[in-house]
C-alpha positions in Angstrom: 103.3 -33.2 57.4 100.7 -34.0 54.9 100.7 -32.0 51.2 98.0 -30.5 49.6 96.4 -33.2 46.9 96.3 -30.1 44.3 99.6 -29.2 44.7 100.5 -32.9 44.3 98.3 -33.2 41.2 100.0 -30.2 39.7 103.7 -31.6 40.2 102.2 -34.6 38.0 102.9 -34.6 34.0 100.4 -32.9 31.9 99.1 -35.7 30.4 98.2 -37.3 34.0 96.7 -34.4 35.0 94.4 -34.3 31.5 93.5 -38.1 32.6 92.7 -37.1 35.8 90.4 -34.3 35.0 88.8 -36.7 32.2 87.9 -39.3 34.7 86.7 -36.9 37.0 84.4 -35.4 33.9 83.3 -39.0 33.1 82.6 -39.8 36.5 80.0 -36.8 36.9 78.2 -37.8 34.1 78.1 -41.8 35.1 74.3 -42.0 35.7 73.6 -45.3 33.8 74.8 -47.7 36.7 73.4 -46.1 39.9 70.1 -45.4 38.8 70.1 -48.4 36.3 67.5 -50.6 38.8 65.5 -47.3 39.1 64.9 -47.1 35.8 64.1 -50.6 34.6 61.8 -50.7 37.5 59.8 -47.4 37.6 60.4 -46.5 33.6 59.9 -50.0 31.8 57.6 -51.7 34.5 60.4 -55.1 34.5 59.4 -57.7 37.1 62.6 -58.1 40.0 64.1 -61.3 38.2 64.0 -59.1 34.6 65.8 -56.7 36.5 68.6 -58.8 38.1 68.6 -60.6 34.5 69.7 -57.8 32.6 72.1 -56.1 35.6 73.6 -59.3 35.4 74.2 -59.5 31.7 75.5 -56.0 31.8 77.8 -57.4 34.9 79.0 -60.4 32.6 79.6 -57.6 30.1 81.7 -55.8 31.9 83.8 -58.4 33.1 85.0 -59.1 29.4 85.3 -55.9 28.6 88.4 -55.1 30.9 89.6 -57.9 30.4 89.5 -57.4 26.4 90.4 -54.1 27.6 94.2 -55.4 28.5 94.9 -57.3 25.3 94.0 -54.0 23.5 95.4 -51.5 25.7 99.2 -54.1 25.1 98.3 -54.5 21.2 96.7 -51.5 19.4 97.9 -49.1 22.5 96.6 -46.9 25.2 95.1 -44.2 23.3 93.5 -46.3 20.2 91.8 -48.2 23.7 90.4 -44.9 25.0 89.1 -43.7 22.2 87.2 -47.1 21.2 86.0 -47.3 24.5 84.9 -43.8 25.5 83.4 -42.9 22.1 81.9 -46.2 21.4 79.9 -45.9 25.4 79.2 -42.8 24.6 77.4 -43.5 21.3 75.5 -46.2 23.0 74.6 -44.7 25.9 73.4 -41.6 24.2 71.2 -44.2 21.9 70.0 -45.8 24.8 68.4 -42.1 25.5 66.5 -42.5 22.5 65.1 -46.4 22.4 62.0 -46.9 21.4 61.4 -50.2 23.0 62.4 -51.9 26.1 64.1 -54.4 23.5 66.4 -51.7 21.8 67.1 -50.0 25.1 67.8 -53.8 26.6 70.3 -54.7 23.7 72.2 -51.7 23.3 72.9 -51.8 27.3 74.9 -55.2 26.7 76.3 -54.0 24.0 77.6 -50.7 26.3 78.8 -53.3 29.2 81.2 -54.8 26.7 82.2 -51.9 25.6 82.3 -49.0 28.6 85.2 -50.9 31.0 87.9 -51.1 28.2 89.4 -47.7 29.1 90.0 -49.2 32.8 93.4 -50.8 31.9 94.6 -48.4 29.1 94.0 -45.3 31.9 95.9 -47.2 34.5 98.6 -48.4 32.1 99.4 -44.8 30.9 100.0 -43.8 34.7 102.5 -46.6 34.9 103.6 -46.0 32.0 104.8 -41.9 32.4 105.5 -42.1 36.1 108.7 -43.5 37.9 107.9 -45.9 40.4 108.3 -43.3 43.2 105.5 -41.7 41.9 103.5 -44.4 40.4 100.9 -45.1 43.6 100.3 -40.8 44.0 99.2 -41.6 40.7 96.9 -44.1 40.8 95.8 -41.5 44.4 95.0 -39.0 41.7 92.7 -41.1 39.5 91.3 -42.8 42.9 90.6 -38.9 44.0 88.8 -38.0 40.9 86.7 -41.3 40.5 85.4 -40.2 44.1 85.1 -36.4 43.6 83.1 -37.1 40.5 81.0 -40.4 41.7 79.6 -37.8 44.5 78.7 -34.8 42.1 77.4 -37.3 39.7 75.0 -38.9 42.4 73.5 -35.7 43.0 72.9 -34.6 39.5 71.3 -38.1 38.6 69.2 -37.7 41.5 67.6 -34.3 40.0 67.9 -35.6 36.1 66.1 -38.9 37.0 63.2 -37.3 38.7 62.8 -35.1 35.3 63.1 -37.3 33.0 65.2 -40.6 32.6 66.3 -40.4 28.6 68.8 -37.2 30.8 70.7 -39.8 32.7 71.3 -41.3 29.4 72.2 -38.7 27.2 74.3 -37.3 30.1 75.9 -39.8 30.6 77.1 -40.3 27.0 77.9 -36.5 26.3 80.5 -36.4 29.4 82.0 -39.6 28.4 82.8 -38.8 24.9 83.6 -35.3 26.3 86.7 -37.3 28.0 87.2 -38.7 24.7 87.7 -35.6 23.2 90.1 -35.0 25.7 91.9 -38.1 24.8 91.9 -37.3 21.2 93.3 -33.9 21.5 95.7 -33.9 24.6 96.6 -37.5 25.3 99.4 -39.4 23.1 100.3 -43.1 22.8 102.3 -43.9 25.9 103.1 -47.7 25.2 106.8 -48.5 25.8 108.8 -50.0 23.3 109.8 -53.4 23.4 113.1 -53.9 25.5 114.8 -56.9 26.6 115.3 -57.6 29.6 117.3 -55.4 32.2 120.1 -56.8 33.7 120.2 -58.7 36.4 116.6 -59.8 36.5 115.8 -63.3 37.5 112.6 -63.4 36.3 112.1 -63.6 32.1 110.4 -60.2 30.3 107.5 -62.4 28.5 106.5 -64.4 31.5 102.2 -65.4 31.2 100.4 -63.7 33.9 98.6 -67.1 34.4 101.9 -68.8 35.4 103.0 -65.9 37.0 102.9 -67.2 40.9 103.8 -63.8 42.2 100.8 -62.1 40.4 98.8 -64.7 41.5 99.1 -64.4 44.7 98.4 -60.6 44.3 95.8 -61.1 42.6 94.5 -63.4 45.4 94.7 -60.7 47.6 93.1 -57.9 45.7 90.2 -60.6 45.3 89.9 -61.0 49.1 90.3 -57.3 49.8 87.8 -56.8 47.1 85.2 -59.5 48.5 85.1 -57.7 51.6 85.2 -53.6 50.4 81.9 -54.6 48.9 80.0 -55.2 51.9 79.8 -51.5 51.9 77.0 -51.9 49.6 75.5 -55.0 50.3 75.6 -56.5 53.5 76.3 -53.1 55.5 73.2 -51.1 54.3 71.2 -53.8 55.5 72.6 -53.6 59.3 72.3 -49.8 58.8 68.7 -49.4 57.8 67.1 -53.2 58.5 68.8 -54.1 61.9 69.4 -50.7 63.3 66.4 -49.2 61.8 68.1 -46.2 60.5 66.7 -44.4 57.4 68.5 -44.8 54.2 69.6 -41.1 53.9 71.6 -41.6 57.1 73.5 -45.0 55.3 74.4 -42.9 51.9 75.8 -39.9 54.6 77.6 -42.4 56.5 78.7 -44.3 52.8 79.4 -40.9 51.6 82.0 -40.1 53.9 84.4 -42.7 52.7 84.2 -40.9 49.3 84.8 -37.8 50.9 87.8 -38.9 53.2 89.3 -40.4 50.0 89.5 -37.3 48.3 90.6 -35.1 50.7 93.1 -37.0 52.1 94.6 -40.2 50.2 97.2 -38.6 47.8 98.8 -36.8 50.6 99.0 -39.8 52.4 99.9 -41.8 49.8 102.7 -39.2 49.2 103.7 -38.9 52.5 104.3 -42.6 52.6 105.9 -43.0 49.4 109.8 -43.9 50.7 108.1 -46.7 53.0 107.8 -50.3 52.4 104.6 -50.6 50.3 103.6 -54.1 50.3 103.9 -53.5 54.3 101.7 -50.1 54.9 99.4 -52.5 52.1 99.1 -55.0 54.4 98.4 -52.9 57.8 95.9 -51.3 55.4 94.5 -55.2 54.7 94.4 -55.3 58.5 92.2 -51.7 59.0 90.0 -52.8 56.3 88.9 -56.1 58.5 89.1 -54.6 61.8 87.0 -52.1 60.5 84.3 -54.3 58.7 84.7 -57.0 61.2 83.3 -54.0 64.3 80.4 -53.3 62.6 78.1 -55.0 64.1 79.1 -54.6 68.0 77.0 -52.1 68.1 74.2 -50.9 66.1 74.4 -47.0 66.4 75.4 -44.2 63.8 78.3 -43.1 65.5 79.9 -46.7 65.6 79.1 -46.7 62.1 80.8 -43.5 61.3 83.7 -45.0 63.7 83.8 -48.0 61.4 83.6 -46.5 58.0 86.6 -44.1 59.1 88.7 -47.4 60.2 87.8 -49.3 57.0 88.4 -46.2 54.7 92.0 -45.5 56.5 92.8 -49.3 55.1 91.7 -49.1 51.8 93.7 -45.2 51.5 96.7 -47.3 52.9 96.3 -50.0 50.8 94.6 -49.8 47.3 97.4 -47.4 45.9 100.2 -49.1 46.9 99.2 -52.3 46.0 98.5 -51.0 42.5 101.8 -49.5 42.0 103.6 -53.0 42.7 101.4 -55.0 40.2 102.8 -52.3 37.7 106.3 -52.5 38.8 105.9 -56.3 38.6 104.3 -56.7 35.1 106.4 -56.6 32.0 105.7 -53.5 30.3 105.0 -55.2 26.9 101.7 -56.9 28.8 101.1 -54.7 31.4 97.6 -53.6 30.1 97.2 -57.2 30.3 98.2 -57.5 33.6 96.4 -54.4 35.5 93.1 -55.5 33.4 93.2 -58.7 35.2 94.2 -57.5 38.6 91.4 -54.9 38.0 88.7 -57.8 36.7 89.5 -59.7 40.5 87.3 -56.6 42.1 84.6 -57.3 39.3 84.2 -60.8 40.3 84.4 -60.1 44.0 81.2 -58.1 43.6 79.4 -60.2 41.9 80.6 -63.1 44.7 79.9 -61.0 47.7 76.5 -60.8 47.8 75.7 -64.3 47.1 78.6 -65.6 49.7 77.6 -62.6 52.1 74.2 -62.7 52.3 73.2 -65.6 53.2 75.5 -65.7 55.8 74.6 -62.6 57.4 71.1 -63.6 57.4 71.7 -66.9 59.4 74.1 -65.9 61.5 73.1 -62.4 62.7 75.4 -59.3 62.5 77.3 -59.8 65.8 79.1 -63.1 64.6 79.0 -62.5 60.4 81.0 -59.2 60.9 84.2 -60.6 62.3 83.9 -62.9 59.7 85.6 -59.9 57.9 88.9 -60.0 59.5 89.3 -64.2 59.2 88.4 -63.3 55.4 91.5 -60.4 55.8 93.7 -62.4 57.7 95.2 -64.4 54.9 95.7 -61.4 52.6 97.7 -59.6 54.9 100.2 -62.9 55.3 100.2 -63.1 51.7 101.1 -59.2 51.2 104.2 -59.6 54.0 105.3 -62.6 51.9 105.2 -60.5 49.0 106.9 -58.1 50.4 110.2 -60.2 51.6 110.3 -62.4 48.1 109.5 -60.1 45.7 109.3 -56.3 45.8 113.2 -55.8 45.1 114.5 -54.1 42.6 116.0 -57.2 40.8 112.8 -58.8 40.7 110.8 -55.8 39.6 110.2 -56.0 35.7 108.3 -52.9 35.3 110.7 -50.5 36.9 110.2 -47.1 35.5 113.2 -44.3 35.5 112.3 -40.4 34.8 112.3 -40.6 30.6 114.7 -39.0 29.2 114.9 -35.0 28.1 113.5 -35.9 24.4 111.5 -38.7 25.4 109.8 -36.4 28.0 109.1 -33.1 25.7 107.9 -35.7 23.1 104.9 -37.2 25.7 103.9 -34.1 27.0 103.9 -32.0 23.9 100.2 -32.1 23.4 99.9 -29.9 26.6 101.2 -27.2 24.6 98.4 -27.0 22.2 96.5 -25.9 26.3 97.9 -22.1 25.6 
């Protein structure tokens, strides 16, 4: 039987909950990205190269800044990383509100892409870093549930500011983020572990690189492949939806919109309900949904296939995405572990920018009936790699990043911020 997602949020610790609620405020007020085209196009008259020119930059951005985002999140900590990065976005984007010129506005958005994606690693780290590994993947759920909730609000409130006026996307925008960074100042303490050798009986040394980490690798390969084909959700598929089948483009965003909306209603009590099976296997029948789903698309060309699809493909990434998550942190050493999740996280980053230039193309030449099932050869590979994982190395003795419920003092010490809440 399948829990309520409150009642699971509310069994959390109070400082996951506070994160969860923050993202879920920063979320609703993240207005820059969607309607970013929009704007450069209808507000500062750019040509369709300017455009892609300076999404790209902001893309390039971004890509460093969670990556920078793990080195800080391991070496000033988790909070210090929140703080520079929601209060520094929010300044910028709130600045960007006011630019005089196209070449203010133009430089202060690269400066934001640098700086808006550092929190990505310090949130994620402070999830792995309070929760046992039991709970760790209804974690992640959580923050997954909130990203969604919030992503669909915030769609809809863009939508009315940036028919008024677009400086409101931007100032929005930067008042909710540094809203979450009040949040983090006020109710959200350092949760970096301490340094601790390693525990006994591990065959694998605490300090190892993630670049000659073979294991992560090979997670990392598979996040990259899941990745490359999630994101034909927004590039290939909308194409077959309104070009091919001819349907209007409210009837895509409906039809896209329900994988946000199945996420949120149901993935942490999934996740939950799951939680004593073997993860890297429900991952990698998860791998398998997400291909079979993608790779049906195009058999036929009618809503209700579509529908039938996006249900299929969301079912994998609900089975998958969490769990997959909670192994990279039980794999990582805790002392890099920001620097570990920031590179898992930076493999989805580079899949987007990949996908449409692999993708594309290929769809285009080859027609939708024989690119889709390209999707499940693109699958197959991950979901070999994730059973691999699951035999060599999810095991306890293996697992660096273990986490045990902290101890009596350790636990009022976290979680006494939530006392300031009344």
């Amino acid at each position: 039987m399948l829990r309520n997602p409150a009642t699971l949020l509310r069994e959390l610790p109070s400082t996951v909950r506070i994160l969860v609620a923050g993202t879920f405020i920063n979320k609703t007020g993240s207005f820059i990205i969607p309607f970013l085209t929009i704007v450069l196009k209808r507000e500062f008259h750019l040509t369709s190269g300017q455009v892609g020119a300076l999404v790209m930059a902001y893309g390039a951005g971004s890509l460093v800044s969670v990556l920078a985002g793990g080195v800080t999140t391991d070496r000033l900590g988790r909070r210090a990383t929140l703080l520079l990065s929601l209060f520094g976005s929010g300044a910028l984007a709130i600045l960007m509100g006011f630019a005089p010129s196209l070449r203010v506005f133009a430089t202060l958005l690269i400066l934001f892409g640098f700086v808006a994606d550092l929190y990505r690693p310090a949130a994620t780290s402070i999830i792995a870093d309070l929760l046992p590994s039991a709970q760790r993947a209804v974690g992640f759920a959580a923050m997954r549930m909130a990203i969604n909730l919030g992503f669909a609000v915030g769609m809809t409130l863009g939508g009315l500011l940036a028919d008024w006026s677009w400086r409101l996307l931007f100032i929005g925008d930067g008042v909710t983020t540094a809203l979450f960074g009040t949040l983090v100042y006020f109710f959200i303490p350092e949760t970096r572990p301490a340094a601790a050798p390693p525990a006994a009986g591990s065959s694998l040394p605490a300090a190892a690189s993630p670049w000659r980490d073979t294991v992560f690798l090979q997670a990392m390969g598979v996040s990259f492949a899941f990745a490359l084909i999630f994101f034909s959700h927004i590039t290939a598929l909308p194409l077959t939806m309104t070009v091919n089948a001819g349907y209007p483009a409210r009837v895509y965003g409906v039809l896209i919109g329900t994988n946000g909306l199945l996420i949120a209603l149901f993935e942490m009590s999934v996740v939950h309900r799951l939680r004593d099976r073997r993860r890297l296997r429900v991952a990698a029948l998860g791998a398998a949904l997400t291909g079979v789903g993608f790779g049906l698309s195009g058999v036929f060309l009618h809503w209700a296939w579509f529908l039938a699809t996006v249900v299929v493909w969301t079912a994998g990434e609900i089975l998958s995405s969490p769990f997959k998550m909670a192994f990279v942190s039980d794999w990582a050493p805790p002392a890099q572990r920001g620097r570990y999740l920031s590179l898992y996280q930076a493999t989805w980053s580079v899949a987007m920018a990949l996908n449409p230039v692999l993708f594309l193309p290929l769809q285009s030449r080859l027609g939708d009936r024989a690119f889709w099932p390209l999707m499940m050869l693109v699958a197959a590979p991950a979901i070999l790699v994730l059973l691999r994982l699951d035999r060599i190395a999810d095991r306890p003795d293996r697992l660096r990043g273990l986490a045990h419920e902290p101890a009596a003092d350790e636990e009022a010490a976290l979680l006494a911020p939530a006392a300031l809440q009344g």
